[in-house]
C-alpha positions as CSV (number, residue, x, y, z in Angstrom):
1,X,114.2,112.9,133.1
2,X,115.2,109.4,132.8
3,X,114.4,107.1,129.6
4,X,112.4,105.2,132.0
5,X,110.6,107.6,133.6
6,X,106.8,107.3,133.3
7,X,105.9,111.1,131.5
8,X,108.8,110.0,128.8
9,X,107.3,106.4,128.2
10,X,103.6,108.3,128.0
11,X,105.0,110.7,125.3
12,X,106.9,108.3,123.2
13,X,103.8,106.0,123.5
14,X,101.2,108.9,122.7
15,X,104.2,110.6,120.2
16,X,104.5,107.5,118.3
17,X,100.4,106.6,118.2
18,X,99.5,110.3,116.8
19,X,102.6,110.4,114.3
20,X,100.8,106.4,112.5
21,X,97.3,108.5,113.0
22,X,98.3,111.4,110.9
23,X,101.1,110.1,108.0
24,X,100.2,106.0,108.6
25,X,103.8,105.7,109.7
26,X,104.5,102.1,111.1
27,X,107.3,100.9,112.7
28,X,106.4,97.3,113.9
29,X,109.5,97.2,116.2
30,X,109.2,100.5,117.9
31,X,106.4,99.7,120.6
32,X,108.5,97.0,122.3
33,X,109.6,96.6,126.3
34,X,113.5,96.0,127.1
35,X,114.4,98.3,124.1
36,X,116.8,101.5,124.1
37,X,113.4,103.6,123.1
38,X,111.6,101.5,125.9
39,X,114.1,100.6,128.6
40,X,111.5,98.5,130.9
41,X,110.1,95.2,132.0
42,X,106.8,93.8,130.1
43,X,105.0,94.5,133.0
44,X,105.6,97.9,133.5
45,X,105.2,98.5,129.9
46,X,102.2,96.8,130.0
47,X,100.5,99.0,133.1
48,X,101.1,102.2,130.9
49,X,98.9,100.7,128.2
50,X,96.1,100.0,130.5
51,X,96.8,103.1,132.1
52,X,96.4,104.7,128.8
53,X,93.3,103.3,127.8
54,X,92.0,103.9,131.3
55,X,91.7,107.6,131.0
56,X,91.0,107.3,127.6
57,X,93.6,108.5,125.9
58,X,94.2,105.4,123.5
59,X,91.8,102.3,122.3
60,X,92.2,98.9,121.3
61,X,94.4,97.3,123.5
62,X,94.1,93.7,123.3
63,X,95.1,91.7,126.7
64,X,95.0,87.9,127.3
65,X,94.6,87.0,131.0
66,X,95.0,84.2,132.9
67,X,92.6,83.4,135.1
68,X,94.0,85.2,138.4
69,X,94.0,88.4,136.0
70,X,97.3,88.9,134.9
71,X,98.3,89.3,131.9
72,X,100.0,87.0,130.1
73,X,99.7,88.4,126.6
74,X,99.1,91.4,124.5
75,X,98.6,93.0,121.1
76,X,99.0,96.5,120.5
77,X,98.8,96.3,116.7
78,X,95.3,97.5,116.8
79,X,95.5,100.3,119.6
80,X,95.1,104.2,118.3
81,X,95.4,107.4,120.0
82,X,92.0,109.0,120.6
83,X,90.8,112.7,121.0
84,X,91.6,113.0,124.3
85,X,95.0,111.3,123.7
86,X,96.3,114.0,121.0
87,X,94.8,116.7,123.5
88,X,96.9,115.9,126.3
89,X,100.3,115.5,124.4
90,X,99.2,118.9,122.8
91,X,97.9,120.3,126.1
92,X,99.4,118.6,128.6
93,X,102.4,121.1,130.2
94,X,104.3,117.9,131.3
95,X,104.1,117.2,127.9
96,X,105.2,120.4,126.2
97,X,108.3,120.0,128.2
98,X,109.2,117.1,127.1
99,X,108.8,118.2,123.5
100,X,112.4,119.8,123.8
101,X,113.7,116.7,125.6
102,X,113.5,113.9,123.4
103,X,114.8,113.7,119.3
104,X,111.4,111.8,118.5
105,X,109.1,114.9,119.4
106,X,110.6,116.7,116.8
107,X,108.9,114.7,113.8
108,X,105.7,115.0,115.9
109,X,106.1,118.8,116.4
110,X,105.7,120.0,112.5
111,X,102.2,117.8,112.9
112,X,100.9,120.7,115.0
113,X,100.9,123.6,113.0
């Protein structure tokens, strides 16, 4: 899969979200668009989030809209996986795949057991 494909920005996004949940590990810098880790445009990276919080599977996300609705600003220093978020990356067969794929699911994995 490529770095930019959807399922791998969900799991690095969801990966990343449950690993601060469980051992409060922060890395300011690492939720960020046009990165190597996140190899998209802000919007883009922006329609996951709401995406994400649309089916529930994270909370928090803080948007600023102008007033046609689009966003022209965000905040995700408050947002936090949920329930339902650490279920699908557990659950989630798309997800178990990618697991084996990418070096960051391997920190996550030990979380598990």
């Amino acid at each position: 899969m490529a770095k930019d494909d959807y399922d791998v920005l969900v799991f690095k996004i969801l990966t990343y979200l449950y690993r601060k949940l469980k051992d409060n590990y922060i890395d300011d810098m690492y939720l960020c668009p046009l990165t190597d880790d996140f190899p998209v445009r802000d919007d883009y990276f922006i329609s996951i989030f709401e995406d994400l919080e649309d089916k529930g599977y994270i909370k928090n996300l803080i948007l600023t809209k102008a007033w046609g609705g689009d966003v022209v600003g965000y905040d995700l220093s408050k947002i936090k996986i949920t329930g339902d978020g650490i279920a699908y990356l557990r659950d989630n067969s798309r997800m178990k795949k990618l697991i084996n794929l990418i070096k960051e699911a391997r920190a996550i994995m030990s979380l598990w057991n």
